[in-house]
N, CA and C atoms of all chains as a GROMACS GRO file, in nm:
protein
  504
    1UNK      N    1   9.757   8.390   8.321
    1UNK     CA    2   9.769   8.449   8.456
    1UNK      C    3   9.914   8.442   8.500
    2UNK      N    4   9.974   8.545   8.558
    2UNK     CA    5  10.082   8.530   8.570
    2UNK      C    6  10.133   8.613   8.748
    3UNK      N    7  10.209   8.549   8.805
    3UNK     CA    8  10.246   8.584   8.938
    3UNK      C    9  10.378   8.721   8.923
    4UNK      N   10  10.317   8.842   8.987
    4UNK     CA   11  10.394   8.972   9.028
    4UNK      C   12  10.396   8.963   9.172
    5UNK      N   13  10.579   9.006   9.142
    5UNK     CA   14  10.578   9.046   9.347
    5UNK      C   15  10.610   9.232   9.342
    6UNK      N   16  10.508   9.256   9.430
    6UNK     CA   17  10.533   9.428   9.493
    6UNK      C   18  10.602   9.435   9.566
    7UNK      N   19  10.669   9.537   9.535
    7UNK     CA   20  10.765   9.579   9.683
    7UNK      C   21  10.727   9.730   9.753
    8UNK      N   22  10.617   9.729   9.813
    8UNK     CA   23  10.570   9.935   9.843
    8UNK      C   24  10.631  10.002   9.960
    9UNK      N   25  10.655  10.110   9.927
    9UNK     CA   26  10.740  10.195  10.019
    9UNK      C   27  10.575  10.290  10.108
   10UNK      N   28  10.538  10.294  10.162
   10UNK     CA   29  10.512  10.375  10.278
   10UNK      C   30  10.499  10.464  10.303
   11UNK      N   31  10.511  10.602  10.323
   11UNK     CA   32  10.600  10.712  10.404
   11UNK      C   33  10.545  10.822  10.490
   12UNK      N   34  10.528  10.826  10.580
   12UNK     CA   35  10.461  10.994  10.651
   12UNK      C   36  10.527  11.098  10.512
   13UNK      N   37  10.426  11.194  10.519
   13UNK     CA   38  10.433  11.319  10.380
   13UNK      C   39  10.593  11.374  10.455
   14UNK      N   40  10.605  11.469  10.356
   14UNK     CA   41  10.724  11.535  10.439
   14UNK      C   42  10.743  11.616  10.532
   15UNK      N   43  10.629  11.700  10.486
   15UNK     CA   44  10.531  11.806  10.593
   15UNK      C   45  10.468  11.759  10.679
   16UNK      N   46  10.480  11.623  10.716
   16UNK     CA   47  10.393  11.608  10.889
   16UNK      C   48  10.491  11.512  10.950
   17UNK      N   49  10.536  11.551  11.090
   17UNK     CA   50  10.650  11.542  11.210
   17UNK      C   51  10.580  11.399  11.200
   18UNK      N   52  10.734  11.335  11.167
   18UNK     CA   53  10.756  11.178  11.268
   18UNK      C   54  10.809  11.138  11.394
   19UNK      N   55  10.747  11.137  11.493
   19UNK     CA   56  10.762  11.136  11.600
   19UNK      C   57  10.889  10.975  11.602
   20UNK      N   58  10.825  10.918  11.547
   20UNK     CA   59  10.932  10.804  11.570
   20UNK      C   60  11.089  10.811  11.546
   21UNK      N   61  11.074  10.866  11.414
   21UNK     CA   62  11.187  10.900  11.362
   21UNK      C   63  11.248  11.010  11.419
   22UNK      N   64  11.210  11.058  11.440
   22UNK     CA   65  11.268  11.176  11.567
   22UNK      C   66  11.362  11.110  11.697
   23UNK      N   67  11.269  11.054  11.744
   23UNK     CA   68  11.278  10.983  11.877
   23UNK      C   69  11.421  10.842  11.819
   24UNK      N   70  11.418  10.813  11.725
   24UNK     CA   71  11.550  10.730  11.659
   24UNK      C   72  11.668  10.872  11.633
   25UNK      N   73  11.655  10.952  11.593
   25UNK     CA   74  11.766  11.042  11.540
   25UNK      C   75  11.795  11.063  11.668
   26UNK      N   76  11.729  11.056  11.745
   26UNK     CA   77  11.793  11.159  11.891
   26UNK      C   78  11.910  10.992  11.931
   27UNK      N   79  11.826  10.897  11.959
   27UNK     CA   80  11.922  10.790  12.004
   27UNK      C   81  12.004  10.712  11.929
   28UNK      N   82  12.072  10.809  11.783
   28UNK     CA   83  12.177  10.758  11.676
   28UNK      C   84  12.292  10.838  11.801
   29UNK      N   85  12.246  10.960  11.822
   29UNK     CA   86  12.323  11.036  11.892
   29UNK      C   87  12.415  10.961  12.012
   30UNK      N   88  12.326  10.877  12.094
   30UNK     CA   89  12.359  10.776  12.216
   30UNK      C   90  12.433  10.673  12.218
   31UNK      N   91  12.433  10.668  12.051
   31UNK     CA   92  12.464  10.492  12.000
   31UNK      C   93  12.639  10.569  11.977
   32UNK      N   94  12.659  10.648  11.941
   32UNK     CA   95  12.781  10.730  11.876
   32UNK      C   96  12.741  10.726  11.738
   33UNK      N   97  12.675  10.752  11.688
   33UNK     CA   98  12.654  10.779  11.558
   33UNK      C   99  12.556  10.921  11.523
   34UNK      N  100  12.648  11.006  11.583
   34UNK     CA  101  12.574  11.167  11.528
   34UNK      C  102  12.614  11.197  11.400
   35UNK      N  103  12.639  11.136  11.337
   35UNK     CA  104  12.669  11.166  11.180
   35UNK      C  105  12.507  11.142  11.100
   36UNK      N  106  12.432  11.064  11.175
   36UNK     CA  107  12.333  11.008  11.113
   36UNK      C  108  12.201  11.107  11.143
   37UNK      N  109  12.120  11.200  11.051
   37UNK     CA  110  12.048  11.276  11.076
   37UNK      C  111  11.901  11.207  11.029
   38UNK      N  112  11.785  11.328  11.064
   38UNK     CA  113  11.686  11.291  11.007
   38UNK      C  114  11.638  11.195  10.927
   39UNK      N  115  11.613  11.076  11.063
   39UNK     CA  116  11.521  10.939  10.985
   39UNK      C  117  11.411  10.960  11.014
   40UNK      N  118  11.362  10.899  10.947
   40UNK     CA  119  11.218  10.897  10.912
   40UNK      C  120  11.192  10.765  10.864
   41UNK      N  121  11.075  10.719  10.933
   41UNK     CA  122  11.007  10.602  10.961
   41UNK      C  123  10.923  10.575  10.863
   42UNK      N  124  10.910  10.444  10.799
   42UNK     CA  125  10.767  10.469  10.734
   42UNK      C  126  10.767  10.273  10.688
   43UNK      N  127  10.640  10.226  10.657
   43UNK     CA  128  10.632  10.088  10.619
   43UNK      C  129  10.717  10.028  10.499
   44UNK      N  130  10.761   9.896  10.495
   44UNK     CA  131  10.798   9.843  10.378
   44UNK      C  132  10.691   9.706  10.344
   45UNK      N  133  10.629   9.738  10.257
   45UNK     CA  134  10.509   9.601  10.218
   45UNK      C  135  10.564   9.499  10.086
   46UNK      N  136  10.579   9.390  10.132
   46UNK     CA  137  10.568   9.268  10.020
   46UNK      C  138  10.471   9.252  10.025
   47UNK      N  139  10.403   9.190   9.863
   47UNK     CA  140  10.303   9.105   9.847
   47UNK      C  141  10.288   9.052   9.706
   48UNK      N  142  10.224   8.905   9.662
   48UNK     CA  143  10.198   8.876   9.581
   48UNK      C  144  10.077   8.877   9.488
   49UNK      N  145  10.041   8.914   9.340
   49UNK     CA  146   9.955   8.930   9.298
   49UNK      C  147   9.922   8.865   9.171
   50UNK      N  148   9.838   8.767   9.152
   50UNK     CA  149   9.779   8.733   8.993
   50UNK      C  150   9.714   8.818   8.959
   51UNK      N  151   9.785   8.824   8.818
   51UNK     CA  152   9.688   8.888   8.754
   51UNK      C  153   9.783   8.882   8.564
   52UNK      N  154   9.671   8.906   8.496
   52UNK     CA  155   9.723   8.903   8.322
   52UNK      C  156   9.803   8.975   8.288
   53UNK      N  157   9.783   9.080   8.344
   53UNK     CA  158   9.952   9.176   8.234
   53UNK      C  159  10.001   9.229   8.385
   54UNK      N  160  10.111   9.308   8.378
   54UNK     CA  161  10.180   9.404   8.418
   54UNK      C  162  10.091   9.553   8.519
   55UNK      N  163  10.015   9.564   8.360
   55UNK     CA  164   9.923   9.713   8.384
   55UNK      C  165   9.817   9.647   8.488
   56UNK      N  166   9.758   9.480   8.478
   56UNK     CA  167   9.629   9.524   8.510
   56UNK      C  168   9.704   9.489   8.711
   57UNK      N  169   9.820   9.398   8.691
   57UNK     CA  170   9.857   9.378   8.848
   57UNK      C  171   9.870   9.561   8.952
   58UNK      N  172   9.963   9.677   8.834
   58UNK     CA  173   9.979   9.769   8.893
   58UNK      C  174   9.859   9.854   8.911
   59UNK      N  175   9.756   9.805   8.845
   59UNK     CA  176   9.608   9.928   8.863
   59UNK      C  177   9.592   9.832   8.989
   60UNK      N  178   9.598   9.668   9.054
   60UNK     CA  179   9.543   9.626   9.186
   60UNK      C  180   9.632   9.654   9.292
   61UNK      N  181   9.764   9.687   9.256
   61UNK     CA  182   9.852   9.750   9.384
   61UNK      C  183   9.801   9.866   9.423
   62UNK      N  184   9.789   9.926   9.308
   62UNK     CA  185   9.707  10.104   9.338
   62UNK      C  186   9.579  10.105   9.419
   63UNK      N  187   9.532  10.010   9.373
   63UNK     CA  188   9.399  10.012   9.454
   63UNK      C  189   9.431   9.936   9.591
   64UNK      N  190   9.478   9.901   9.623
   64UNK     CA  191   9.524   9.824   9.762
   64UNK      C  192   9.588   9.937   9.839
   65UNK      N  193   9.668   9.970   9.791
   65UNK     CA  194   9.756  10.136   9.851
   65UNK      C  195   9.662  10.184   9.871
   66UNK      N  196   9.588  10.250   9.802
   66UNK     CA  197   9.448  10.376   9.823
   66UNK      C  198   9.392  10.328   9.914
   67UNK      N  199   9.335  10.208   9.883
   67UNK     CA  200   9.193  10.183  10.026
   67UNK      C  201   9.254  10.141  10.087
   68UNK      N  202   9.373  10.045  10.140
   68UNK     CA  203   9.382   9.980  10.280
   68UNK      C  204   9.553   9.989  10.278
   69UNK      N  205   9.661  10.024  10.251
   69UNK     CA  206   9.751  10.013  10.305
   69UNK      C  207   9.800  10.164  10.327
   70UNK      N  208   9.762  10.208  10.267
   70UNK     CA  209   9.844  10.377  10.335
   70UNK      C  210   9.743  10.496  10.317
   71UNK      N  211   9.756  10.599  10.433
   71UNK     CA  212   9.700  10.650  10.491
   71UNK      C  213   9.728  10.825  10.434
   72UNK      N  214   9.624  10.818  10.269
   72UNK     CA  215   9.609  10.965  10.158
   72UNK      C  216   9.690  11.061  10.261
   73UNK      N  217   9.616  11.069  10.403
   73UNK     CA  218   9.591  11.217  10.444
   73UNK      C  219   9.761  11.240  10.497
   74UNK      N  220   9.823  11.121  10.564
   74UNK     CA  221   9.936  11.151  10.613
   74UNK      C  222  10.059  11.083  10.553
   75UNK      N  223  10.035  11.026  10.445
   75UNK     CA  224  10.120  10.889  10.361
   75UNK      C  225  10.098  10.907  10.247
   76UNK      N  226  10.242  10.880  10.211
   76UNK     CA  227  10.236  10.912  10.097
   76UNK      C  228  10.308  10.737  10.014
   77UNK      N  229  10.276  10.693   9.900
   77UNK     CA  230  10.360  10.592   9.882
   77UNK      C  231  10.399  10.555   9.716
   78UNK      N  232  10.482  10.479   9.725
   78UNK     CA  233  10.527  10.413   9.548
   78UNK      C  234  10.571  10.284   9.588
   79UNK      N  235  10.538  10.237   9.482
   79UNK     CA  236  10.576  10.074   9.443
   79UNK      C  237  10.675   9.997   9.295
   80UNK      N  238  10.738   9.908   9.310
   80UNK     CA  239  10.766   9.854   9.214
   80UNK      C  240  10.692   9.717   9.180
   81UNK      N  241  10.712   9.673   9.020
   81UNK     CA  242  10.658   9.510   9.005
   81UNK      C  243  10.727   9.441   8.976
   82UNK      N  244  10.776   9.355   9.029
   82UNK     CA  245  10.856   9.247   8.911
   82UNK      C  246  10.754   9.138   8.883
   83UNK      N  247  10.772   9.078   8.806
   83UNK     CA  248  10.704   8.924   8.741
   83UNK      C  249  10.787   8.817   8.824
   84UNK      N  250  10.710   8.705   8.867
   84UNK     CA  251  10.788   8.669   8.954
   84UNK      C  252  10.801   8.514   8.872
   85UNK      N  253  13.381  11.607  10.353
   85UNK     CA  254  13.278  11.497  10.422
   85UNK      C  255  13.136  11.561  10.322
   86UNK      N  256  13.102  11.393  10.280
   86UNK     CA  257  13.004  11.401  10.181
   86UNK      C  258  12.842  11.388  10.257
   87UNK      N  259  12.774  11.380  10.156
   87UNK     CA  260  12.601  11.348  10.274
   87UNK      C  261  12.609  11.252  10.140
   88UNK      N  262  12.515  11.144  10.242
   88UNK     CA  263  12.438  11.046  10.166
   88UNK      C  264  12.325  11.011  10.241
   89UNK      N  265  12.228  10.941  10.118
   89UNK     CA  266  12.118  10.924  10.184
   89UNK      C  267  12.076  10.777  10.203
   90UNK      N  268  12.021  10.721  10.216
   90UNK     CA  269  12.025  10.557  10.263
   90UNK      C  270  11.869  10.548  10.288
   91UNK      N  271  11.853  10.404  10.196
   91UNK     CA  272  11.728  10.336  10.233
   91UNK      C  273  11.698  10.233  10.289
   92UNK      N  274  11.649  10.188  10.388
   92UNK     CA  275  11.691  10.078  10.431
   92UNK      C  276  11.510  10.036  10.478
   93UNK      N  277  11.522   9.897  10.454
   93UNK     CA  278  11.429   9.761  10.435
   93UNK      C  279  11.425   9.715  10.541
   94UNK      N  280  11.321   9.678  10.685
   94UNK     CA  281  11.346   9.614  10.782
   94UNK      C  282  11.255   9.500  10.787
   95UNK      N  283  11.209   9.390  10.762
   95UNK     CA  284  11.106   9.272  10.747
   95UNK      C  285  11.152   9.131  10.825
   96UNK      N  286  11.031   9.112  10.854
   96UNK     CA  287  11.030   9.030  10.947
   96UNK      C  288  11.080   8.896  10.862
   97UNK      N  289  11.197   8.779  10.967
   97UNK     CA  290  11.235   8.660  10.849
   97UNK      C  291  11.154   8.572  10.839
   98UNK      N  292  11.159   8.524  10.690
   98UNK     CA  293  11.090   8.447  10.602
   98UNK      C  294  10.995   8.336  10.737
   99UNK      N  295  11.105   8.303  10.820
   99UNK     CA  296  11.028   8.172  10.894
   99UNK      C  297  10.954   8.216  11.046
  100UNK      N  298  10.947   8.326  11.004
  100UNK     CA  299  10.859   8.397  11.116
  100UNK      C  300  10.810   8.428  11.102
  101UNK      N  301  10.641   8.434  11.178
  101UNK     CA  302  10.496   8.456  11.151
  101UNK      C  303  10.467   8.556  11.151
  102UNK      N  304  10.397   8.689  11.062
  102UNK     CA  305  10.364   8.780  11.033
  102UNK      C  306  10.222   8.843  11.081
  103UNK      N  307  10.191   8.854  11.192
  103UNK     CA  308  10.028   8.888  11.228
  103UNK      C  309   9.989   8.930  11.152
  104UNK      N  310  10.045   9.062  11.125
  104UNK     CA  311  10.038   9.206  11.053
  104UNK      C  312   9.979   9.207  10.876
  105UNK      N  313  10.076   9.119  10.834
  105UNK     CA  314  10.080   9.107  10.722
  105UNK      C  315   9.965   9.017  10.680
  106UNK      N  316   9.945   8.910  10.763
  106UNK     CA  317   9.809   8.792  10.772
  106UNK      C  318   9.680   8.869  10.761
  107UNK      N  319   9.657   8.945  10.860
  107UNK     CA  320   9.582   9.031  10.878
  107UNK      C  321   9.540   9.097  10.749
  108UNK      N  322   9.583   9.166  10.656
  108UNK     CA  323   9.637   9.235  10.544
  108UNK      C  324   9.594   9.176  10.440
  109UNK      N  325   9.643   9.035  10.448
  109UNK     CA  326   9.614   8.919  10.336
  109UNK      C  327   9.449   8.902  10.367
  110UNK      N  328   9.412   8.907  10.503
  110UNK     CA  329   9.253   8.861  10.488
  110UNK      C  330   9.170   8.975  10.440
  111UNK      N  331   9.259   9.057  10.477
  111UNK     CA  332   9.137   9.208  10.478
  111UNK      C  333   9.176   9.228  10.311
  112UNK      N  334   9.222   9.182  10.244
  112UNK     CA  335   9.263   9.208  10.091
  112UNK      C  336   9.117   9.153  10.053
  113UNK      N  337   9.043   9.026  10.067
  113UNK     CA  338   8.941   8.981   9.990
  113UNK      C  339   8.811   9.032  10.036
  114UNK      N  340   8.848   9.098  10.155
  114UNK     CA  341   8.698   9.208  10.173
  114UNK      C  342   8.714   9.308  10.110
  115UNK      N  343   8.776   9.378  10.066
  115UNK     CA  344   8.797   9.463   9.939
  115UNK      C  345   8.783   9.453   9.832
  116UNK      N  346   8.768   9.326   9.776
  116UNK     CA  347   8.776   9.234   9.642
  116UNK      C  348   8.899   9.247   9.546
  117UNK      N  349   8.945   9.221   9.703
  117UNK     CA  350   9.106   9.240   9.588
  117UNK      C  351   9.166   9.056   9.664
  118UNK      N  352   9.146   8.965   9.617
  118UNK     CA  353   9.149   8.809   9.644
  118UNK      C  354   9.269   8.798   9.580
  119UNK      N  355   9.306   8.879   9.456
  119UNK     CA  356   9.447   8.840   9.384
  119UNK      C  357   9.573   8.879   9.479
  120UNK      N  358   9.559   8.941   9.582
  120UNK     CA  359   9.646   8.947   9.625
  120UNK      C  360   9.715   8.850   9.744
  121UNK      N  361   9.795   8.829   9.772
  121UNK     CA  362   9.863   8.669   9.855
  121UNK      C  363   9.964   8.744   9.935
  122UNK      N  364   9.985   8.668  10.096
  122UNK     CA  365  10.118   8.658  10.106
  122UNK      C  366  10.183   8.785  10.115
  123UNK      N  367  10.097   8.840  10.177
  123UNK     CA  368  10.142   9.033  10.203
  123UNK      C  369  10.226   9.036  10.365
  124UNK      N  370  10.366   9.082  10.320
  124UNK     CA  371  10.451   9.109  10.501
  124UNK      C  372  10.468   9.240  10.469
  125UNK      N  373  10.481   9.278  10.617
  125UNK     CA  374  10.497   9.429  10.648
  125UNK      C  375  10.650   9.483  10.726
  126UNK      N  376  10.669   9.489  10.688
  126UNK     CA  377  10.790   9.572  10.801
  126UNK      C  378  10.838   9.707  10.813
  127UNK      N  379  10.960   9.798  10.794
  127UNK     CA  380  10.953   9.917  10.824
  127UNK      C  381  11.050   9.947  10.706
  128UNK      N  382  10.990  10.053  10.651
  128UNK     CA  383  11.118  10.166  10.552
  128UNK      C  384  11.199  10.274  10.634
  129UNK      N  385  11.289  10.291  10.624
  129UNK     CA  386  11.344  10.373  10.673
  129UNK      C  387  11.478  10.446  10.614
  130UNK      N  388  11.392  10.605  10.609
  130UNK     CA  389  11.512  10.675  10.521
  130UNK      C  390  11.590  10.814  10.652
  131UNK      N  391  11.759  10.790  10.615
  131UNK     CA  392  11.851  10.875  10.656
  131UNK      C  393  11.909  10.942  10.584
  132UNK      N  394  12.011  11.046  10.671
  132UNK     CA  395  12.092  11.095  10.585
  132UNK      C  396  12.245  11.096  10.670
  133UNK      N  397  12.294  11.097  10.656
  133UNK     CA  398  12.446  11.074  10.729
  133UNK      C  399  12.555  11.144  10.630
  134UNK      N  400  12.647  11.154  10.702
  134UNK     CA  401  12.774  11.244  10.693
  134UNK      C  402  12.868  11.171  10.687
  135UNK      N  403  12.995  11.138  10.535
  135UNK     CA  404  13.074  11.028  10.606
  135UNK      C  405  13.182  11.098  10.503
  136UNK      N  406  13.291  11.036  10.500
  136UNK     CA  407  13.435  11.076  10.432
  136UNK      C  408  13.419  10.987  10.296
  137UNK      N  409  13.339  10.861  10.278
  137UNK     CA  410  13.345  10.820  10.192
  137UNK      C  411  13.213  10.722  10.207
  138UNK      N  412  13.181  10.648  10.108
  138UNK     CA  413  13.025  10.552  10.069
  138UNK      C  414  13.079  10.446  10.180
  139UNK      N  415  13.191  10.432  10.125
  139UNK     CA  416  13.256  10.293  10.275
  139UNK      C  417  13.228  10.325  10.403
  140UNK      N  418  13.280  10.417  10.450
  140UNK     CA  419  13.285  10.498  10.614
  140UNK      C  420  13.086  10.466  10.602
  141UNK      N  421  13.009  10.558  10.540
  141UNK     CA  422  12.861  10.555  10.506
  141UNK      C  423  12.830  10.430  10.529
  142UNK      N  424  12.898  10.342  10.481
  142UNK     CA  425  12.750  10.215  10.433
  142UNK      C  426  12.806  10.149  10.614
  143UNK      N  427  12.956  10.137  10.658
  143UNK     CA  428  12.946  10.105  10.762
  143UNK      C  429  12.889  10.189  10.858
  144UNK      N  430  12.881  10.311  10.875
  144UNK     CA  431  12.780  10.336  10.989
  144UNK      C  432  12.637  10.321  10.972
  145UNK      N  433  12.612  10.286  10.887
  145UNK     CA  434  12.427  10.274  10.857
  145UNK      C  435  12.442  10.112  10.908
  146UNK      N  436  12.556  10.040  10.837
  146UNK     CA  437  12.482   9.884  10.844
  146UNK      C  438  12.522   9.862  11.040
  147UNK      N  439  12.594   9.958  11.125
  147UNK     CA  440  12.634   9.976  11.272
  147UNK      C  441  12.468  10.022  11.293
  148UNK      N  442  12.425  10.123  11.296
  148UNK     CA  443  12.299  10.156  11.292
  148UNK      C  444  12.235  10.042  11.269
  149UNK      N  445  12.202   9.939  11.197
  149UNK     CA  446  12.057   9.836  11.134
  149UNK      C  447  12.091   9.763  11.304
  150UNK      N  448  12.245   9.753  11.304
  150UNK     CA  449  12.216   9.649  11.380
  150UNK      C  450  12.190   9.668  11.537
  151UNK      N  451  12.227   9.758  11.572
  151UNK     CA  452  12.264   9.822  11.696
  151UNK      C  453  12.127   9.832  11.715
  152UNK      N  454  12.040   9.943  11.631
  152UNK     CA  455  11.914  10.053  11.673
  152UNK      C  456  11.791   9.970  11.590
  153UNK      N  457  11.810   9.955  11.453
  153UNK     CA  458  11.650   9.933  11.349
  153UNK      C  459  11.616   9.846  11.329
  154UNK      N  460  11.744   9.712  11.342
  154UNK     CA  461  11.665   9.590  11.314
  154UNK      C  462  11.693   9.546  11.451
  155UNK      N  463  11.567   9.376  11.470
  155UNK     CA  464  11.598   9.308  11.559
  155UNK      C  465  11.638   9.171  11.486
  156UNK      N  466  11.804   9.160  11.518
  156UNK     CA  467  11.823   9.041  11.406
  156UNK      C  468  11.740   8.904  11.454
  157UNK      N  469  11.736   8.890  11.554
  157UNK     CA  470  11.642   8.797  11.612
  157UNK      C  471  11.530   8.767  11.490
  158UNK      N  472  11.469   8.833  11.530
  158UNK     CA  473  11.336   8.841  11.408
  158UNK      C  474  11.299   8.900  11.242
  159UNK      N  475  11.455   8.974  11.276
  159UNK     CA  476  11.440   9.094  11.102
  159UNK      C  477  11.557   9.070  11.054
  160UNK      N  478  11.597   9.089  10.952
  160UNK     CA  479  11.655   9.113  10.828
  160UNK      C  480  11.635   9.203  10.794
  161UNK      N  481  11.766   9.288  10.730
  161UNK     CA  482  11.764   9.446  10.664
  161UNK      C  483  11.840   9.447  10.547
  162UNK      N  484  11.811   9.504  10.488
  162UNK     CA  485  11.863   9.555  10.372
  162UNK      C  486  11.854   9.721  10.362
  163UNK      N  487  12.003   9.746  10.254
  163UNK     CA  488  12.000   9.914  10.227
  163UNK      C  489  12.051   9.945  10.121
  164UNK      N  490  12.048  10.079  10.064
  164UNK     CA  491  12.107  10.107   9.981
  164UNK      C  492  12.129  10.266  10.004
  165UNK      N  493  12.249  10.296   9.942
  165UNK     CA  494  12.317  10.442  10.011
  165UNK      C  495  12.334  10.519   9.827
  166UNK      N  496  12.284  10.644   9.829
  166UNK     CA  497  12.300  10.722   9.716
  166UNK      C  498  12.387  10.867   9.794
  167UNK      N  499  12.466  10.926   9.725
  167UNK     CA  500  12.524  11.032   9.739
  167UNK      C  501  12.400  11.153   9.676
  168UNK      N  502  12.350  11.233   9.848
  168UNK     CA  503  12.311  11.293   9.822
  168UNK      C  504  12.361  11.422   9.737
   0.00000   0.00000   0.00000
């Protein structure tokens, strides 16, 4: 058994408006930083996982992404593994 | 004046309590996913900015973390800048 750390990225699709990130680009503008365009918001997830190989930790990230951390219809996401 | 794009990591620090992520960790073993531990959440966040050089770039993004995306109080950021 061996300990992997994930690192998953998050993201609203590209095709559906982030209101947040919107609402930040407008106030880069305020800050003096209009050089800085279209951000876009989205989660950053740590977590730790046992498991025997490599493959079988990244088939339980996948399945953690799918059912409970990001959202098919409007999210889109990727991950890395290291062995920790 | 070049574009680059920038990724940047916003998570809550190590010695600060994570509801979010707790939450996450419990709801992992009603799923039957128990291998997973120790899950934090914080925010991804991708830009694009306009600068004369990666230097000029990485300082207005890391002016940005601190000013607008992170709260150093509670977060830590990290980034990384690619020439779009």
């Amino acid at each position: 058994m061996a300990k992997f750390q994930a690192e998953i990225d998050v993201m609203p699709k590209k095709e559906i408006l982030d209101p947040q990130g919107k609402a930040v680009t407008g106030s880069m503008k305020n800050l003096g930083l209009a050089e800085i365009q279209n951000v876009r918001i989205g989660k950053h997830i740590t977590l730790e996982i046992d498991a025997d190989s490599a493959e079988a930790a990244h088939a339980k990230v996948d399945e953690a992404c799918k059912n409970l951390l990001a959202n098919l219809i409007m999210e889109s996401y990727s991950f890395k593994l290291v062995q920790a």
